[in-house]
N, C-alpha and C positions, 0 to 999 in steps of 0.2 A: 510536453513541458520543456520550459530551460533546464540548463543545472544548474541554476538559481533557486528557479520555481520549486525541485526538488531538494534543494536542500533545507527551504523554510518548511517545505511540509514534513522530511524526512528527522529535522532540529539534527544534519549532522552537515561537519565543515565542508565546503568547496573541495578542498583538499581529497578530505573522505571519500566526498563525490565524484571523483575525477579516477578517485582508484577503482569504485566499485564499477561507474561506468565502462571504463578500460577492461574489467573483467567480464562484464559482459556483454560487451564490444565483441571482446574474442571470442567467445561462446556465442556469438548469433542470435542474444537475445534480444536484443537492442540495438537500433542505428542510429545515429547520430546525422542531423541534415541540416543545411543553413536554411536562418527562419527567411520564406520568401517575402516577409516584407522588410524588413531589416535584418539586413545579409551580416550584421554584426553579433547575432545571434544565434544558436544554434540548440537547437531542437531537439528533443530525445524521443525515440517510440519505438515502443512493442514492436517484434517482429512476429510472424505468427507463431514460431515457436515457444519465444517467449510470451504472449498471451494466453496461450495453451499450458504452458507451465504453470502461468500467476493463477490459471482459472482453477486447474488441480489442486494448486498448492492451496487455495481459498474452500474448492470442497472438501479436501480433509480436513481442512481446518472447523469446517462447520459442523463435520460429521464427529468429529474428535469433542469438540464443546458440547451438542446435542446428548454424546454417551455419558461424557460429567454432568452434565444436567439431570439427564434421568438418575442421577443418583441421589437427589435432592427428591421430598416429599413436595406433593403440588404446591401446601401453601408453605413452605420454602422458597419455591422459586418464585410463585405468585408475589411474595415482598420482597424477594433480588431484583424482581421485573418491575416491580412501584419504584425502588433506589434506584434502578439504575435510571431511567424514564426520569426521579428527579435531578441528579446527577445531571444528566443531557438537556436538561431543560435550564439548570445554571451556568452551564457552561456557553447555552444557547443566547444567553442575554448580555 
């Protein structure tokens, strides 16, 4: 993606963007490369270290929500899981 791209998906400023990407610039987690069709933009992506990190950081993440879950009685979740499905479904239109 640009850091454009990423800032309308991320809702934070250019600015913002520009810092966090510089930080992980220097950590390796991210390279930055001119877009090969219009050399006036410039590209962001995962390096593999960094896809390896976002992958972990997403399975805790999933593993951490599944342990809050099971704390709820089935049909608890069974009406979180109707709301949320409508929720997604409004926001889908």
């Amino acid at each position: 993606m640009t850091a454009g791209e990423l800032c309308t998906a991320t809702h934070v400023t250019s600015g913002t963007m520009t810092s966090r990407l510089d930080r992980l610039v220097a950590r390796s987690l991210v390279v930055r490369r001119p877009d090969e069709v219009d050399g006036r933009l410039v590209r962001v992506r995962l390096t593999a270290e960094g896809r390896r990190r976002v992958d972990a950081a997403l399975q805790a993440l999933l593993v951490s929500e599944s342990e809050l879950l099971e704390q709820l009685p089935a049909s608890a979740r069974e009406r979180l899981t109707a709301a949320l499905r409508d929720l997604l479904a409004a926001t889908s239109r």
